[in-house]
C-alpha positions in Angstrom: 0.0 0.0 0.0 3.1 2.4 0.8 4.3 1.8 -2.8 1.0 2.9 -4.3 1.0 6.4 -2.3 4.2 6.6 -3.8 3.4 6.2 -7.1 0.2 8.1 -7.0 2.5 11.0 -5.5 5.1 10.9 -7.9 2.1 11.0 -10.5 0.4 13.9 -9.2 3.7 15.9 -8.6 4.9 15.6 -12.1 1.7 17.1 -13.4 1.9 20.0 -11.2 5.1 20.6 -12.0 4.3 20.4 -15.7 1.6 22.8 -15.1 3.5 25.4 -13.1 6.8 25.0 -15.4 4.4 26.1 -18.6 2.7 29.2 -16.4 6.0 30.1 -15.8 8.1 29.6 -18.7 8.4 32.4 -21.2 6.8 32.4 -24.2 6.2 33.2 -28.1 3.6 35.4 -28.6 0.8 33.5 -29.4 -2.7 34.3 -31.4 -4.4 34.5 -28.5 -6.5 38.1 -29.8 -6.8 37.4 -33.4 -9.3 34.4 -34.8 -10.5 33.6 -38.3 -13.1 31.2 -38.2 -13.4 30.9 -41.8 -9.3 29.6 -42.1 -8.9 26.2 -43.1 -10.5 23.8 -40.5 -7.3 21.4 -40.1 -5.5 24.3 -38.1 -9.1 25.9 -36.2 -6.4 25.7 -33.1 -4.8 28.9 -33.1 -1.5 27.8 -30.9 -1.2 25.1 -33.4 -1.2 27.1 -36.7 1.3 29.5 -34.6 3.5 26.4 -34.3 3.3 25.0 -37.8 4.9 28.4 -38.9 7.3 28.3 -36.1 8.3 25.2 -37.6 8.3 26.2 -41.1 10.2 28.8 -39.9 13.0 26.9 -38.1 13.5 24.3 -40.9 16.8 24.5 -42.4 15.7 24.2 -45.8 13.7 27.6 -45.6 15.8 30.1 -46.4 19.1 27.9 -46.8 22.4 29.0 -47.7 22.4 26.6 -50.9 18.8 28.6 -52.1 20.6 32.1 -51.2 23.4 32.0 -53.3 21.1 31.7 -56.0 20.3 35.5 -55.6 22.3 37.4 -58.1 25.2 38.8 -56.1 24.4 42.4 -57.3 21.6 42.5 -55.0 22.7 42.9 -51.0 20.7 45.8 -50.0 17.1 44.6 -49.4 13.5 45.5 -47.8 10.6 43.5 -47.1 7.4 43.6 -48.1 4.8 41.5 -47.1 1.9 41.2 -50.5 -1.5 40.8 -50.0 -4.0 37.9 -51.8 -7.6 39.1 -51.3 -8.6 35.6 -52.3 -6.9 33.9 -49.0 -7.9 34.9 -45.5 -5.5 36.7 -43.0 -3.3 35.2 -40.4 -3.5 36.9 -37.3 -0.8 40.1 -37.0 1.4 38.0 -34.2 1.8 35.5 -37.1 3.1 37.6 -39.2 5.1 39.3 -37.2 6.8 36.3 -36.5 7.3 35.4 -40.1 9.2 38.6 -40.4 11.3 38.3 -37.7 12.5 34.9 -38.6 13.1 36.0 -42.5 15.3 39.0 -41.2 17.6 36.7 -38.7 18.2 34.3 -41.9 19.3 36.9 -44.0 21.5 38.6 -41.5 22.6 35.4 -40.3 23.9 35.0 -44.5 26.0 37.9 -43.8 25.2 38.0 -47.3 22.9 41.0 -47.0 22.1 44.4 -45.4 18.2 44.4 -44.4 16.5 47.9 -44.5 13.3 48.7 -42.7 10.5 50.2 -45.1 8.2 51.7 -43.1 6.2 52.9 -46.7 5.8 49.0 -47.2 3.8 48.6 -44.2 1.0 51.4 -44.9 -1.6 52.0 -47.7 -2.4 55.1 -49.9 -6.1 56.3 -49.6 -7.0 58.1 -53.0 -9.2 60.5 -53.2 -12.0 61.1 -56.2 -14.3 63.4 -56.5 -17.0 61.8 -54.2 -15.5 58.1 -53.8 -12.3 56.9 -52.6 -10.3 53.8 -53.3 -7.1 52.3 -51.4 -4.3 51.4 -53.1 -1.1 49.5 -51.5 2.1 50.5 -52.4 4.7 48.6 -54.4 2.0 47.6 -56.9 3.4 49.1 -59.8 7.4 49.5 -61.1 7.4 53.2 -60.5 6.5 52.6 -57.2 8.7 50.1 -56.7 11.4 52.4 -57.8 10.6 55.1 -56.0 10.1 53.2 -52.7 13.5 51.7 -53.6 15.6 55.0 -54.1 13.9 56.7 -50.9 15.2 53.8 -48.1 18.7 52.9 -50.6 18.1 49.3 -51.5 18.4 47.8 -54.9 16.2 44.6 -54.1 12.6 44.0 -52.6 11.9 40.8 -51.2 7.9 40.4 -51.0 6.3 37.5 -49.1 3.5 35.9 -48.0 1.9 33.4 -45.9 -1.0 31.4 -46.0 -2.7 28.0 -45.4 -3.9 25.7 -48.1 -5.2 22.0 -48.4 -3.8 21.3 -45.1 -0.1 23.2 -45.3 1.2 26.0 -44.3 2.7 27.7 -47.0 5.5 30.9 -47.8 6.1 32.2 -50.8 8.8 34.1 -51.6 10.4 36.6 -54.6 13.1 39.1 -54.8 12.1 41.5 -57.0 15.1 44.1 -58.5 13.9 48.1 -57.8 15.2 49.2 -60.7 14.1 46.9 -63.7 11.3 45.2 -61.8 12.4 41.9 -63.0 11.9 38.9 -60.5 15.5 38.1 -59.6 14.7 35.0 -57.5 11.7 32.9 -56.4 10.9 30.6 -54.1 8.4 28.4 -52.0 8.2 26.9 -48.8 5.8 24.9 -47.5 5.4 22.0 -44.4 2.4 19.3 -44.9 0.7 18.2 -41.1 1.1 14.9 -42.6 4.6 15.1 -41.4 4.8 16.6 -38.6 4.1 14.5 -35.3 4.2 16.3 -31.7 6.2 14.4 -29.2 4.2 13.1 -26.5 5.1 11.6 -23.1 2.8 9.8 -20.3 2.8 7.7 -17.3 -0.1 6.2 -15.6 -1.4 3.6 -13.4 -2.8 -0.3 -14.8 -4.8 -1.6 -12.1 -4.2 -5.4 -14.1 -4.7 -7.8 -11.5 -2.2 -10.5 -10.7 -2.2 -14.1 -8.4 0.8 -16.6 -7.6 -0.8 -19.7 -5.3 1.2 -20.7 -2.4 2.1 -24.3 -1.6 0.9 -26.8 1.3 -1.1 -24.4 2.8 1.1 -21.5 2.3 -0.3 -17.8 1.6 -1.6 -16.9 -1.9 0.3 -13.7 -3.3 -2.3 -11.6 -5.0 -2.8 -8.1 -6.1 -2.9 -5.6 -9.2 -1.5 -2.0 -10.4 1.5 -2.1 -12.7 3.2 1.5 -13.5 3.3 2.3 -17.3 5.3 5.1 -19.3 5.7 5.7 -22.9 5.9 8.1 -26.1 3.7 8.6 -28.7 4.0 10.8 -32.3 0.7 12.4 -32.7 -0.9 14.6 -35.4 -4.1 15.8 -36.3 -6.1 14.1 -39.3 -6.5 15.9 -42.6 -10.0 14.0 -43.1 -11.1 15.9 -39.8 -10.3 19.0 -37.1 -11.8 16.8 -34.5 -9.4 13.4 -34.7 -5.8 13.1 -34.0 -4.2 10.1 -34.3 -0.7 8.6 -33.7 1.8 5.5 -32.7 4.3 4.8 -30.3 6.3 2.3 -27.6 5.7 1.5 -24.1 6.9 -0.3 -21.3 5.0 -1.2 -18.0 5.5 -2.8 -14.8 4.1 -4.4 -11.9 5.2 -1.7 -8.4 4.7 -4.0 -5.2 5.2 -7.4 -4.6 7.9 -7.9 -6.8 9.8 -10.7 -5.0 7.1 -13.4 -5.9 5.4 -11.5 -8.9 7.7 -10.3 -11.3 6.0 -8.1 -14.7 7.8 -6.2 -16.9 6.9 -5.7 -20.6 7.8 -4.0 -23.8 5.1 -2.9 -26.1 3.9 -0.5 -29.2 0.5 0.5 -29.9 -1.4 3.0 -32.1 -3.8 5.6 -30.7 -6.7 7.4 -31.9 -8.6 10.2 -29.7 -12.3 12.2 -31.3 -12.9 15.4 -29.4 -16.3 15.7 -28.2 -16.6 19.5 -27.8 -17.9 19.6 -31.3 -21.2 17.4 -30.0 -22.8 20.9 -28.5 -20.8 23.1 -30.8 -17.8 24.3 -29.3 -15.1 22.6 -32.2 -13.5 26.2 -32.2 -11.9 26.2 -28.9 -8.3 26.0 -28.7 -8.1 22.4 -27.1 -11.2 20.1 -27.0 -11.4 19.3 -23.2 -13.7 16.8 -23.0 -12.4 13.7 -26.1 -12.8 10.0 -26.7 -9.7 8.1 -27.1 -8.7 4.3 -28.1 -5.4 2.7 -28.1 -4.5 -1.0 -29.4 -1.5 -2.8 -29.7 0.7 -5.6 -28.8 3.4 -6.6 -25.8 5.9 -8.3 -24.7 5.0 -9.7 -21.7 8.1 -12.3 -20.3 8.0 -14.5 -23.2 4.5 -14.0 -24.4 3.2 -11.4 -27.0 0.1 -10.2 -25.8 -2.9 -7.3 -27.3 -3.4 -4.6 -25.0 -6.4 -2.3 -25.8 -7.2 1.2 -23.5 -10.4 3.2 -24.3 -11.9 5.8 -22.2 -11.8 9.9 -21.5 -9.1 12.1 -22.3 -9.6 15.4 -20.7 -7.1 18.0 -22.3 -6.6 20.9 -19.7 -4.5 22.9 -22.4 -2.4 22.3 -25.4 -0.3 20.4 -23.4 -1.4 18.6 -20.1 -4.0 15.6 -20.5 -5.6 12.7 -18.0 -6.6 9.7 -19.9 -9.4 7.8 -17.6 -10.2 5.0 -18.9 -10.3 0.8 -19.1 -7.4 -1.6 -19.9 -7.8 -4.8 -21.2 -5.0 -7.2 -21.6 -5.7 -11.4 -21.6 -5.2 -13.0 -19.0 -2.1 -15.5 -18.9 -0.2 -18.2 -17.3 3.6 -17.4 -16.4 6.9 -18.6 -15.0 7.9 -16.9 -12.2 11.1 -17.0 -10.1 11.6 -20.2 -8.1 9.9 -19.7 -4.3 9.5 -22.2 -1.7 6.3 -21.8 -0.5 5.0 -20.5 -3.9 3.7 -22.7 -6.7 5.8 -21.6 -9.9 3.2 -20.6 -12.0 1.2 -17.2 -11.7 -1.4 -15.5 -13.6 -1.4 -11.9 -14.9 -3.9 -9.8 -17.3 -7.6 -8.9 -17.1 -9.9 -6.0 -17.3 -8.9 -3.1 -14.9 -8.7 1.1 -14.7 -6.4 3.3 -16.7 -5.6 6.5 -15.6 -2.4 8.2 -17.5 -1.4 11.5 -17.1 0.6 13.1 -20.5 2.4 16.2 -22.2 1.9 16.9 -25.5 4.7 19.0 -26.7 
């Protein structure tokens, strides 16, 4: 019984500390303010489609040396400016912002160019006729380009823009020269959800029940709980906003009476988890807190190779902290166990029993 507090203890203090660590920790800016329900439903999750740029961003293919010294060495002084599509639907500002930022640092980090800042590029002309008005944004035409480009001293504009389509996150880029308007470089990034998998981590309680019968008379052992930890790689599905789905390894074993039961296993499984916020319309929250999840898969249990199958509740607090409350069903088996005198050398292990796992999703 002393082992289980334990364990339950160690459980409960690693999700505070989760908690508290993320409250604390510093952070991106995130678009918290700024929501476009009308943006592809694959990345409704506004932390999420923050990350999937942060990611596009950080890959060393975006912006990489071997694409930069494709740009025509003539051009080093350069400006951005972010274009507008009025087809596509904005990102929120932070977004943006962050786009920019990262673009910048790789061309400085090139030491191949100077960067200019255009404030022009970041404002809009409001024309004036008669009785109506139109708005025109600037660096739409080669004069404009030109002039823009003489006033701030560069001889290059790079113009960029981001957006999200058939599940990606996509930037387009092209350097354009100030002086003959000719597109001296072009280029396109993008990152498909299909391939990128968050890291997750977990550890929770099995209450699978165990048995060893004594001999002549001797004490039965019996009892249940084995601890279990693992990883997982999930992602979201680009059939649906409300399923994520994933696969991974784990590794369980029993935590008391170890001397005369002895369980330890190896095992992978796949997981699937539905959020059920969408039931009574709430699909647009940032995390779905109420969700369905099932897991199958196989271990390796002593010798045998066993199925292992966990369904139940998944309550998501936050992007990154979960509780998974749920069933565990694993069949129950004869083992070998360690030679005991007063134990018979067969045991059995496996059954029906509770589930609850406590996670980060990174």
């Amino acid at each position: 019984m002393t082992r289980k507090k334990y364990v339950w203890g160690v459980l409960i203090l690693m999700f505070c500390m989760t908690t508290w660590a993320e409250s604390q920790s510093p952070k991106e800016p995130s678009p918290a303010d700024a929501y476009d329900p009308y943006q592809d439903p694959v990345f409704y999750n506004k932390l999420e489609l923050y990350d999937k740029f942060s990611k596009l961003m950080g890959s060393e293919d975006t912006l990489s040396d071997k694409h930069l010294q494709e740009i025509d060495l003539a051009i080093v002084k350069v400006a951005l400016y972010r274009t507008r599509d009025r087809k596509a639907h904005h990102l929120p500002a932070n977004i943006y912002a962050m786009i920019e930022n990262k673009i910048i640092r790789k061309l400085m980090d090139s030491r191949r160019f100077q960067v200019y800042e255009c404030l022009e590029c970041k404002t809009t002309q409001v024309m004036l006729k008669e009785d109506s008005f139109s708005v025109l944004r600037l660096l739409e035409s080669n004069q404009r380009l030109q002039h823009v480009g003489r006033d701030i001293g560069v001889n290059g504009i790079l113009m960029w823009n981001a957006f999200v389509e058939s599940g990606k996150v996509v930037l387009q880029m092209r350097l354009v020269d100030v002086n003959s308007g000719r597109i001296m470089w072009s280029q396109q990034y993008l990152k498909k959800s299909s391939l990128q998998f968050d890291p997750q981590l977990y550890v929770g309680l099995w209450g699978l029940p165990y048995s060893r019968n004594g001999i002549a008379g001797n004490a039965n052992v019996s009892g249940g709980g084995v601890l279990n930890m693992g990883a997982l790689w999930v992602q979201r599905s680009a059939f649906s906003e409300n399923v994520d789905y994933g696969a991974g390894f784990d590794v369980f074993a029993n935590t008391a009476q170890t001397e005369a039961v002895n369980v330890q296993a190896l095992g992978v499984n796949g997981r699937m988890m539905v959020a059920l916020d969408s039931l009574w319309g709430k699909a647009n929250k940032q995390t779905s807190l109420f969700n369905a999840y099932l897991s199958m898969g196989i271990s390796l249990v002593k010798s045998e190779v066993l199925p292992v199958v966990r369904g139940g509740l998944t309550l998501r607090f936050n992007h990154h902290n979960y509780i998974d409350l749920g069933m565990v069903m694993i069949p129950e088996t004869l083992f070998q166990f360690p030679s005991n005198p007063v134990l018979v050398d067969e045991g059995r292990f496996g059954g029906a029993s509770y589930d609850i796992s406590m996670g980060y999703r990174f």
